[in-house]
Backbone as ProteinMPNN parsed JSONL, in Angstrom:
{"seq_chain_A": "XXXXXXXXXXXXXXXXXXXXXXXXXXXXXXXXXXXXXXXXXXXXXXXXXXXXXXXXXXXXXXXXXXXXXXXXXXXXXXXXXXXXXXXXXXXXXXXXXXXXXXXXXXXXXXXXXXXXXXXXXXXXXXXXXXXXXXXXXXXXXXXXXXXXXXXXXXXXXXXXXXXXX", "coords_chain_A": {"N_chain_A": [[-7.674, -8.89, -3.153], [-6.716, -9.88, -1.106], [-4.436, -11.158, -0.317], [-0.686, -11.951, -0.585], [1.514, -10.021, -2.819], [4.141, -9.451, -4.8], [4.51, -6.589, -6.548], [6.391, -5.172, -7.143], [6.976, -2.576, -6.331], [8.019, -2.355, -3.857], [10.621, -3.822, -4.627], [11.559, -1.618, -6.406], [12.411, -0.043, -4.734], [13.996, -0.755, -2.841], [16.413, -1.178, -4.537], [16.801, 1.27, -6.12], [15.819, 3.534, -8.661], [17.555, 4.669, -9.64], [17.088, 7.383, -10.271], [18.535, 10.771, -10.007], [17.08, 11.966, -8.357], [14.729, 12.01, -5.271], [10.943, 10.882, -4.537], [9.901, 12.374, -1.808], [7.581, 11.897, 0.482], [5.713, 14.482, 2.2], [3.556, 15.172, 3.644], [0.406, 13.585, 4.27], [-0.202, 12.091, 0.587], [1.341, 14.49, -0.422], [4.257, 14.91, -1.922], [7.648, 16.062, -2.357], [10.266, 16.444, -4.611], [13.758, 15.777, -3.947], [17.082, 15.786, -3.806], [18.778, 12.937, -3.74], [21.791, 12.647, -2.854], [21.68, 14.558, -0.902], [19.654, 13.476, 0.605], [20.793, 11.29, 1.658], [23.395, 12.709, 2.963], [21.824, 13.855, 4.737], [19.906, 12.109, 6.169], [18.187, 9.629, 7.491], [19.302, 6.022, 7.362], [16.88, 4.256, 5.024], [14.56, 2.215, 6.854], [13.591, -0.434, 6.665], [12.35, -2.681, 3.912], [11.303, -5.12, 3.19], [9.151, -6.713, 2.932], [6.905, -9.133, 3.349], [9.125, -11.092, 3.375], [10.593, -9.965, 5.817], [9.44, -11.341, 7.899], [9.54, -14.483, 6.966], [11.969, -14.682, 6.055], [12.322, -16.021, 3.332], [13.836, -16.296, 0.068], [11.934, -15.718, -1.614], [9.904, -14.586, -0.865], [10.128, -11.986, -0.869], [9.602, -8.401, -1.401], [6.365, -8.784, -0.936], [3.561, -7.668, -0.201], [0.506, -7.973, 1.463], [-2.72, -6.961, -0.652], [-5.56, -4.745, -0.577], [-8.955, -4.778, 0.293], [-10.868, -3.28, -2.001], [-13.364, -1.785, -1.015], [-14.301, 1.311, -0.818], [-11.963, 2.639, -1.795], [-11.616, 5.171, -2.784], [-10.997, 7.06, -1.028], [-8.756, 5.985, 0.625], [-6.165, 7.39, -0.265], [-3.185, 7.996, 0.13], [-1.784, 5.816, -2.605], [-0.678, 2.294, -2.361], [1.834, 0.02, -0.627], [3.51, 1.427, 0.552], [2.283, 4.381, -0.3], [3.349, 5.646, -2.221], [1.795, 6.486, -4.81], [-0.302, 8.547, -5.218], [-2.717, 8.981, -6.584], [-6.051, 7.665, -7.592], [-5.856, 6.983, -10.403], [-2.912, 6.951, -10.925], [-2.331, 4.797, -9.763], [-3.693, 2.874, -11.512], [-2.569, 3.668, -13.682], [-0.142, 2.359, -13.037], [-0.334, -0.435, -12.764], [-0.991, -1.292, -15.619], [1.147, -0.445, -16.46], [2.12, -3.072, -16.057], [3.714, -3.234, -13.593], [6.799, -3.011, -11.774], [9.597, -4.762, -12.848], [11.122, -7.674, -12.059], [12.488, -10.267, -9.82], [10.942, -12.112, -8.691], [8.644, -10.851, -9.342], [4.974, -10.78, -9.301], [3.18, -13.255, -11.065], [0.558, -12.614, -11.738], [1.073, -10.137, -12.486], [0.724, -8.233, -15.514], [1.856, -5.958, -18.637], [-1.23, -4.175, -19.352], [-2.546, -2.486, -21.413], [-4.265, -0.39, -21.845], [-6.341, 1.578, -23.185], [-6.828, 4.973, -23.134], [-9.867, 5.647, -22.42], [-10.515, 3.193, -21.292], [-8.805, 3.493, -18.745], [-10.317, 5.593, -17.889], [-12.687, 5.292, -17.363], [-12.343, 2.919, -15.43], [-11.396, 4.235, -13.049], [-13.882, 5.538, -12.613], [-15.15, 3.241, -11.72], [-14.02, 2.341, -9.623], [-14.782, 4.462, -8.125], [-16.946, 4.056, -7.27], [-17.204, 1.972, -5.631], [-17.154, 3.272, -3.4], [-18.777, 3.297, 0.082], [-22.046, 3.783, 1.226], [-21.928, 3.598, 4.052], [-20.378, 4.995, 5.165], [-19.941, 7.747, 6.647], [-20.998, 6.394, 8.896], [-19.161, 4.382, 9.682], [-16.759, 5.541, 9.995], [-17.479, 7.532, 11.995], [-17.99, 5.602, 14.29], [-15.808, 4.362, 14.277], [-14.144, 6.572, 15.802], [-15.431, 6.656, 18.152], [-13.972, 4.207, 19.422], [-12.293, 2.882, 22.701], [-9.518, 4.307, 23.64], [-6.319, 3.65, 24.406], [-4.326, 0.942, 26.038], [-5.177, -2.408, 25.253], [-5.727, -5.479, 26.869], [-5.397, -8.774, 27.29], [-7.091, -9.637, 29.479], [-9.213, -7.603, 29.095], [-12.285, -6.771, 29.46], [-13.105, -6.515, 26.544], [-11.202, -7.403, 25.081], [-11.123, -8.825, 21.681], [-9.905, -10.759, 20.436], [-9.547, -13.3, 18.005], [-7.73, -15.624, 18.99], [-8.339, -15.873, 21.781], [-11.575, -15.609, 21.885], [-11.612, -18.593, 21.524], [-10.367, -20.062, 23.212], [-12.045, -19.519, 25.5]], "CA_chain_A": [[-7.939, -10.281, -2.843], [-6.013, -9.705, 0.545], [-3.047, -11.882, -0.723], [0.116, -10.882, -0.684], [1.592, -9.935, -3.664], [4.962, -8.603, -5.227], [4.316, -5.497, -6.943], [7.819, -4.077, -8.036], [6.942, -1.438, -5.983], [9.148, -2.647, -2.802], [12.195, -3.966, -5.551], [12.063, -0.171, -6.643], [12.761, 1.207, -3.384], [15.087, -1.431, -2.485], [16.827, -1.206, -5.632], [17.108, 2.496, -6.44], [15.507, 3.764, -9.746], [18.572, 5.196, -11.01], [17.344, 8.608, -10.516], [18.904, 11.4, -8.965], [15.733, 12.845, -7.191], [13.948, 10.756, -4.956], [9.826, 11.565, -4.138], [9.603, 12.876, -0.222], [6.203, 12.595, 1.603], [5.665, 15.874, 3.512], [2.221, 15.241, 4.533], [-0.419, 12.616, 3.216], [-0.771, 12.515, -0.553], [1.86, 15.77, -1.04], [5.701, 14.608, -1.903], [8.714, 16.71, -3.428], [11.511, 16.181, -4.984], [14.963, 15.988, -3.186], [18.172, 15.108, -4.384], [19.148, 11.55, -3.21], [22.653, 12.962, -2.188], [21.04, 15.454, 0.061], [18.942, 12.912, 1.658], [22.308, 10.075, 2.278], [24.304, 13.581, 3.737], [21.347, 14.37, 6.622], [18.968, 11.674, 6.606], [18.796, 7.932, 8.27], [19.164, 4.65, 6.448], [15.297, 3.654, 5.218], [13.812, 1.449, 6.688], [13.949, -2.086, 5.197], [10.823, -3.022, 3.132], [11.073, -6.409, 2.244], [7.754, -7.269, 2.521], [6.618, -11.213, 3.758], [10.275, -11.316, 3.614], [10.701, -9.736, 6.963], [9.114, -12.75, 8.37], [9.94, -15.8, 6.511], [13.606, -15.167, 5.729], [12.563, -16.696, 2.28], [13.97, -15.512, -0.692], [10.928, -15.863, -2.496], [8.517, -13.641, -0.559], [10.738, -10.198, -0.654], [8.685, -7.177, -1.666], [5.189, -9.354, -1.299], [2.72, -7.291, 0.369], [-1.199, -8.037, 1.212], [-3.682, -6.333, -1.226], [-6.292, -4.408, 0.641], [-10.21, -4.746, 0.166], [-11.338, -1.917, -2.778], [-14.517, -0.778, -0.706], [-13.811, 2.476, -0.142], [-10.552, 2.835, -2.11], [-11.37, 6.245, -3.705], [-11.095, 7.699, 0.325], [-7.902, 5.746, 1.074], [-4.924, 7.983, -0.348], [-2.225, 7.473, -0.781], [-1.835, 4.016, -2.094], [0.648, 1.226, -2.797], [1.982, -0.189, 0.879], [4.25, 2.397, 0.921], [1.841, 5.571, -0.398], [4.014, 6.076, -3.474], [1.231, 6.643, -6.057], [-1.375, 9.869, -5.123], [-4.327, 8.89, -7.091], [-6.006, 6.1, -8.502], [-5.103, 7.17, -11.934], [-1.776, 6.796, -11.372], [-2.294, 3.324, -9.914], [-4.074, 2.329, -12.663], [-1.416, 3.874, -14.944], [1.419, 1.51, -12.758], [-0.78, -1.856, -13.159], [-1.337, -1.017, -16.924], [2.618, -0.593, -17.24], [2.56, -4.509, -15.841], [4.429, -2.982, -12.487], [8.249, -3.213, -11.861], [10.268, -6.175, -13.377], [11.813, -7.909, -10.903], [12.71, -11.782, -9.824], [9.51, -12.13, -7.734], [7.158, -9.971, -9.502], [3.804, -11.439, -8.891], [2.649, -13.714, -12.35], [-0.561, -11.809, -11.926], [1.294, -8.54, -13.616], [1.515, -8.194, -16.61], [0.99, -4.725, -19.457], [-2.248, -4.251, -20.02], [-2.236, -1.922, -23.217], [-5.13, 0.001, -22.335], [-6.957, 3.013, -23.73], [-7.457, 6.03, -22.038], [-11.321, 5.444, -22.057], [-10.857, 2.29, -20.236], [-8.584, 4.438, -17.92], [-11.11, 6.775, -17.164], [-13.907, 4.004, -16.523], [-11.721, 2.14, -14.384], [-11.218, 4.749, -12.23], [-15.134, 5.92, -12.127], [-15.509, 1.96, -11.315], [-13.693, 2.264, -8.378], [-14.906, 5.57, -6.896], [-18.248, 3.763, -7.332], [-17.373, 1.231, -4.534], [-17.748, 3.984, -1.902], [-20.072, 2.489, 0.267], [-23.246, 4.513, 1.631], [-22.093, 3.924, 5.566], [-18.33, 5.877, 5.738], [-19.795, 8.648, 8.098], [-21.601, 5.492, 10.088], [-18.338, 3.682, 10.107], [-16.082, 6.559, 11.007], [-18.038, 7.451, 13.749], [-17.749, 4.121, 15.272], [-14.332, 4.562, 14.601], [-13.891, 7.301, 16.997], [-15.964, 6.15, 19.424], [-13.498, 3.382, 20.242], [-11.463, 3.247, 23.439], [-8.19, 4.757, 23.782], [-5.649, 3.136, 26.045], [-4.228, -0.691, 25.805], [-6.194, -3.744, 26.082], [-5.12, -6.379, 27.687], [-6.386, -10.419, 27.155], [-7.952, -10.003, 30.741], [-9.956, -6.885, 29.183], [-13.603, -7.593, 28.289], [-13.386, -5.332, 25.002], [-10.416, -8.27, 23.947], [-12.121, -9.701, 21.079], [-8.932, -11.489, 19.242], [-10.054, -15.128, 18.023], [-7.469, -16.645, 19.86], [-8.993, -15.209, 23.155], [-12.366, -16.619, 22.025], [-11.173, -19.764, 21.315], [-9.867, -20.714, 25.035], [-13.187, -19.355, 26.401]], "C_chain_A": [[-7.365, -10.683, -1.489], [-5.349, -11.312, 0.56], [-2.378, -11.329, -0.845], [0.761, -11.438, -2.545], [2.557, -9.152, -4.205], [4.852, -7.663, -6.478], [5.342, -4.854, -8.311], [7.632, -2.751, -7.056], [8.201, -1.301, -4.437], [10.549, -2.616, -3.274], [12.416, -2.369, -5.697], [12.567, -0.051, -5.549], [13.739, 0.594, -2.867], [16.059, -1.293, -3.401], [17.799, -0.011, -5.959], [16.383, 2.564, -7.923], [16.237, 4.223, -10.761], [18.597, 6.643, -11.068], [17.958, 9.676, -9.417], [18.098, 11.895, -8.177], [15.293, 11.67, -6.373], [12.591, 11.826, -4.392], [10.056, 11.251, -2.506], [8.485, 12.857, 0.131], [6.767, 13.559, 2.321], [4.873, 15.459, 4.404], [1.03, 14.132, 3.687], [-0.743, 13.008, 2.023], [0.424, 13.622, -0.775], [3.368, 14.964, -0.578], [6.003, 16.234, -2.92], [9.967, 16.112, -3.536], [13.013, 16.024, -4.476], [15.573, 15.285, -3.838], [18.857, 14.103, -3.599], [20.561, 11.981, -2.413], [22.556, 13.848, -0.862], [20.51, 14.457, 1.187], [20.177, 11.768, 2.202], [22.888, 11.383, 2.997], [23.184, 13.445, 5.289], [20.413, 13.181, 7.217], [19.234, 9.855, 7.411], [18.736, 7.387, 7.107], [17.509, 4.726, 6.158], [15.066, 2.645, 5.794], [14.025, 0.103, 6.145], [12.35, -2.36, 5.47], [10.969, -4.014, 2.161], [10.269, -6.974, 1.996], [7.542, -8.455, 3.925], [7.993, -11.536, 4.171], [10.862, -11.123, 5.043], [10.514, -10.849, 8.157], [9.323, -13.728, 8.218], [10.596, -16.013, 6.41], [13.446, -15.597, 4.317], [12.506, -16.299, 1.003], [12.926, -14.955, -1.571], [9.751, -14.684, -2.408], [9.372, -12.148, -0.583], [9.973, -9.505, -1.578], [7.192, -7.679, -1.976], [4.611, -8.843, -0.091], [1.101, -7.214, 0.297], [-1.675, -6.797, 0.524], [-4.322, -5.832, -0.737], [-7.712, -4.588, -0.271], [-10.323, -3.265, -0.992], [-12.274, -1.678, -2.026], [-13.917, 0.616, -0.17], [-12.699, 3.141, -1.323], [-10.381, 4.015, -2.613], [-11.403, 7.246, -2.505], [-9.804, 7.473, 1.049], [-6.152, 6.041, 0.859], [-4.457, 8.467, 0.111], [-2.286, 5.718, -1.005], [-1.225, 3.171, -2.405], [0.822, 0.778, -1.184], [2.735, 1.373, 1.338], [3.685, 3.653, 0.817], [2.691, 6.081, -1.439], [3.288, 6.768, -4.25], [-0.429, 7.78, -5.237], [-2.411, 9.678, -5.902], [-4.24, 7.79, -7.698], [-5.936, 5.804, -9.585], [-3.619, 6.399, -12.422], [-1.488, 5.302, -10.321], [-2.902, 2.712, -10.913], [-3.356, 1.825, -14.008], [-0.069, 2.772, -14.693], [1.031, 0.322, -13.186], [-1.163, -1.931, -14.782], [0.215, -1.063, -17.504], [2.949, -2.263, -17.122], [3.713, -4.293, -14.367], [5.553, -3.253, -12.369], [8.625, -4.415, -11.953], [11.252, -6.438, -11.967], [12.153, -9.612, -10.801], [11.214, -12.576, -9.627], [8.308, -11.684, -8.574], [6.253, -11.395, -9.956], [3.385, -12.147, -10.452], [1.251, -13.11, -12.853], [-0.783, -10.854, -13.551], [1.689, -8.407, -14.638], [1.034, -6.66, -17.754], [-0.333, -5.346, -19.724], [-2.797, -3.528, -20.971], [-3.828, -1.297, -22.954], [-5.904, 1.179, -22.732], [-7.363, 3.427, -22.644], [-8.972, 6.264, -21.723], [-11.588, 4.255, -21.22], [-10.006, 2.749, -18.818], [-9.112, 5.012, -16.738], [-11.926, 5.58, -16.172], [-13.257, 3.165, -15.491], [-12.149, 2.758, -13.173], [-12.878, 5.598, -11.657], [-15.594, 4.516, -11.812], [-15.218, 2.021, -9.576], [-13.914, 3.167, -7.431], [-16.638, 4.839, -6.853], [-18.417, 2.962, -6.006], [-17.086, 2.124, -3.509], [-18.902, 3.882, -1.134], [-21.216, 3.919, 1.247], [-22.659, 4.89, 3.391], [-20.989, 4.482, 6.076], [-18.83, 5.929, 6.779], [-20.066, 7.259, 9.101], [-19.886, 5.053, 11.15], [-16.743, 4.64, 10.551], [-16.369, 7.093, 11.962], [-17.891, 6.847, 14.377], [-16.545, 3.985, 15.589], [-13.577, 5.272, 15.779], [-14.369, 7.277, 18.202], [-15.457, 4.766, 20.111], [-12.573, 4.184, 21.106], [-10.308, 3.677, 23.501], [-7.929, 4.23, 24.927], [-4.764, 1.306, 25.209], [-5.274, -1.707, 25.864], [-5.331, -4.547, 26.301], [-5.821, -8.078, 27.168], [-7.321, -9.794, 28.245], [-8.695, -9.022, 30.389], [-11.118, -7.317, 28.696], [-13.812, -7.339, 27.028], [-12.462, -6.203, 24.158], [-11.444, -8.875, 23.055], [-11.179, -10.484, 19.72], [-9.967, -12.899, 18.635], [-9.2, -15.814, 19.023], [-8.058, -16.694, 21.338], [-10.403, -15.981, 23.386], [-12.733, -17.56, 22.214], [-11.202, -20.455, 22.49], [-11.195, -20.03, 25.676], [-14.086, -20.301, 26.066]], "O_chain_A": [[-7.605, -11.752, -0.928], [-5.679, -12.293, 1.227], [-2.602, -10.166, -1.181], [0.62, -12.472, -3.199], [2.195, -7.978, -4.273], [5.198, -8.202, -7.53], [5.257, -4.428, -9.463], [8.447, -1.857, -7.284], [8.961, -0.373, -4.16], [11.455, -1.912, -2.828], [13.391, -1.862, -5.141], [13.769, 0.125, -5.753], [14.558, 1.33, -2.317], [17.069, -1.282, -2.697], [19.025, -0.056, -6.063], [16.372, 1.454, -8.455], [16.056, 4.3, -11.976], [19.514, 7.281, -11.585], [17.892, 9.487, -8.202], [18.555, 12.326, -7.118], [15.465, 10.508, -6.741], [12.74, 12.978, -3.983], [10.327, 10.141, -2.047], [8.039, 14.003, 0.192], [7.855, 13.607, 2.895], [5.117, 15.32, 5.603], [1.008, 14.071, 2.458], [-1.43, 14.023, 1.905], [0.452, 13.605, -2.006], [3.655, 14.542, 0.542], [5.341, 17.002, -3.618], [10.57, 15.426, -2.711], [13.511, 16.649, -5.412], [15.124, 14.316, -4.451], [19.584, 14.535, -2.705], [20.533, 11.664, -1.224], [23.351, 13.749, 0.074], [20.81, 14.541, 2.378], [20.222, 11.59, 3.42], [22.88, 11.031, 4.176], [23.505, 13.11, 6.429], [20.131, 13.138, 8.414], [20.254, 9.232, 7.703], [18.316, 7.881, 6.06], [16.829, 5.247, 7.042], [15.47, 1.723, 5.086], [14.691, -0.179, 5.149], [11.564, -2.328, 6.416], [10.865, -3.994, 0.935], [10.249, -7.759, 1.047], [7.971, -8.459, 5.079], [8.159, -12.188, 5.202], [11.579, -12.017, 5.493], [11.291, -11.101, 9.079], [9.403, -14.373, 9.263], [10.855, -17.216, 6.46], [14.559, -15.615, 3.79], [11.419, -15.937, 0.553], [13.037, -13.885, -2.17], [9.048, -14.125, -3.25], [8.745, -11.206, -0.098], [9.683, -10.091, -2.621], [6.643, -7.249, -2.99], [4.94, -9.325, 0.992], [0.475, -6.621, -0.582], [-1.252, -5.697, 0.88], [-4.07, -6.228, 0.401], [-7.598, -4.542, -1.496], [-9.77, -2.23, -0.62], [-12.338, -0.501, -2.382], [-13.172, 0.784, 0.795], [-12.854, 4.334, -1.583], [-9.241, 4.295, -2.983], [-11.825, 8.36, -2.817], [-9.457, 8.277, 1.915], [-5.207, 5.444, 1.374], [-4.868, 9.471, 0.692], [-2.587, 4.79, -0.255], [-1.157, 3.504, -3.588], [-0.068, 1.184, -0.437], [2.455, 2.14, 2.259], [4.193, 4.451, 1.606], [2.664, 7.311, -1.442], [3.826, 7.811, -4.622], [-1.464, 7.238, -4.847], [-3.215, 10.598, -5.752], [-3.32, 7.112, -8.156], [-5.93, 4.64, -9.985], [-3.25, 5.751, -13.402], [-0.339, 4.866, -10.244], [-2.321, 1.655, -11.157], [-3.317, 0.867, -14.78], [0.738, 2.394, -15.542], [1.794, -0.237, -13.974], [-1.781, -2.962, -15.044], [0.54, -1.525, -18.598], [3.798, -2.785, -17.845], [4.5, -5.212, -14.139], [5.683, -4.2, -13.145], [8.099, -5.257, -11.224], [11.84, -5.682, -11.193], [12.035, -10.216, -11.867], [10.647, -13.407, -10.337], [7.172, -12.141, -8.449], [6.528, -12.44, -10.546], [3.24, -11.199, -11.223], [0.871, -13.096, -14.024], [-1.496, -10.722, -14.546], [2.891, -8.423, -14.9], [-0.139, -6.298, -17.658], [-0.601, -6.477, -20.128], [-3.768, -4.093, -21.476], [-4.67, -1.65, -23.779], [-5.702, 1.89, -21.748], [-7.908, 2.931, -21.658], [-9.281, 7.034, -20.814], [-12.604, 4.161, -20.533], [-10.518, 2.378, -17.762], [-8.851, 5.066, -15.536], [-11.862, 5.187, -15.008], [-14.017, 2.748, -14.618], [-12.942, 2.263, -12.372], [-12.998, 6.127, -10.552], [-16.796, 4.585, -11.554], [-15.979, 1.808, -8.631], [-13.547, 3.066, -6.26], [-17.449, 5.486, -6.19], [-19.422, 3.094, -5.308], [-16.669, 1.537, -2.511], [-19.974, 4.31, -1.561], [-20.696, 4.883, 1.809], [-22.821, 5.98, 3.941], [-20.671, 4.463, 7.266], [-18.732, 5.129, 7.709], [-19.307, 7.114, 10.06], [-19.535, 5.204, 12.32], [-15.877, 4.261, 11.339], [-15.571, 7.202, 12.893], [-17.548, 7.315, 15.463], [-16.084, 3.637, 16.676], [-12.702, 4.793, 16.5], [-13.843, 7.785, 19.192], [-16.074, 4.202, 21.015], [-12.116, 5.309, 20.905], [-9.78, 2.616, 23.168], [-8.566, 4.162, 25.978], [-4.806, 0.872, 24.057], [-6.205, -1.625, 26.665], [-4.163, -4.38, 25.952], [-6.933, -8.107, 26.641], [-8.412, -9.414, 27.821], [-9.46, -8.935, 31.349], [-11.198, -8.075, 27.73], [-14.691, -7.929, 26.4], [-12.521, -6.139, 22.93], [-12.478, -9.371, 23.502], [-11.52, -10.707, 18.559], [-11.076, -13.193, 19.08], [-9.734, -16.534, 19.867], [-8.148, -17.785, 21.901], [-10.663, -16.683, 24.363], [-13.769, -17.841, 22.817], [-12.0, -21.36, 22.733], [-11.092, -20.24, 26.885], [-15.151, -20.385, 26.678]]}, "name": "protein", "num_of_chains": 1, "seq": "XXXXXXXXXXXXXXXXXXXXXXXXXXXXXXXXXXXXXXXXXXXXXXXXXXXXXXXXXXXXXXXXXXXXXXXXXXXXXXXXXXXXXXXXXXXXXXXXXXXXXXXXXXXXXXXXXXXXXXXXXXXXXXXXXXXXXXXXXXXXXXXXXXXXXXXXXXXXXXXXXXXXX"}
């Protein structure tokens, strides 16, 4: 609905889960396991992933991140903001648990208790919205410019840019 929206999935990571492993991206889609002490001995601080929060300062919006458009969505893994969850199974399976409890979490989420046949269908629902024109629109993709733009370039095409013309 490209609203933002607290998850539980930010609180986790801010939080800690409690467990001793934590999941590692290597490479898109492929994590392993590492032991949380391992990663505090060599690795940096994370990151801060407060969400909306980053911006507003206000307690309210921490771990509330925009939704994205489903067209496509069975092409766009990993997915959560962060890439936590490797298939759309196992997003299905997180919004079905009612997603992490938290102060914030979104009123949206709540269990949804449902059978592994609505499961399945979910998830052949959503590979369904793959739309006919990818290759078109990945092509186009690569056929943009590389480089900066600038306001003064003609290729700017912000709104505010429009606007004052």
């Amino acid at each position: 609905d490209h609203r933002l929206h607290n998850t539980g999935i930010g609180y986790r990571r801010a939080m800690g889960d409690g467990a001793s492993t934590q999941r590692v991206l290597i490479a898109p889609g492929t994590y392993v396991e590492v032991r949380r002490d391992l990663i505090a001995a060599v690795g940096e601080p994370p990151p801060s992933d407060l969400g909306l929060y980053e911006i507003t300062q206000d307690p309210g919006d921490r771990w509330k991140y925009r939704t994205p458009t489903l067209r496509n969505v069975a092409l766009t893994a990993p997915y959560m903001h962060d890439g936590s969850l490797a298939r759309l199974r196992d997003v299905i399976d997180f919004y079905d648990q009612g997603g992490i409890a938290n102060e914030n979490l979104s009123p949206l989420l709540r269990p949804l208790n449902l059978a592994e046949q609505e499961k399945r269908d979910l998830v052949t629902f959503l590979e369904s919205l793959t739309g006919g024109s990818v290759d078109l629109l990945v092509s186009d993709g690569f056929a943009a410019r590389i480089g900066d733009l600038t306001r003064d370039d003609p290729h700017w095409s912000h709104t505010e840019n429009r606007a004052r013309e």
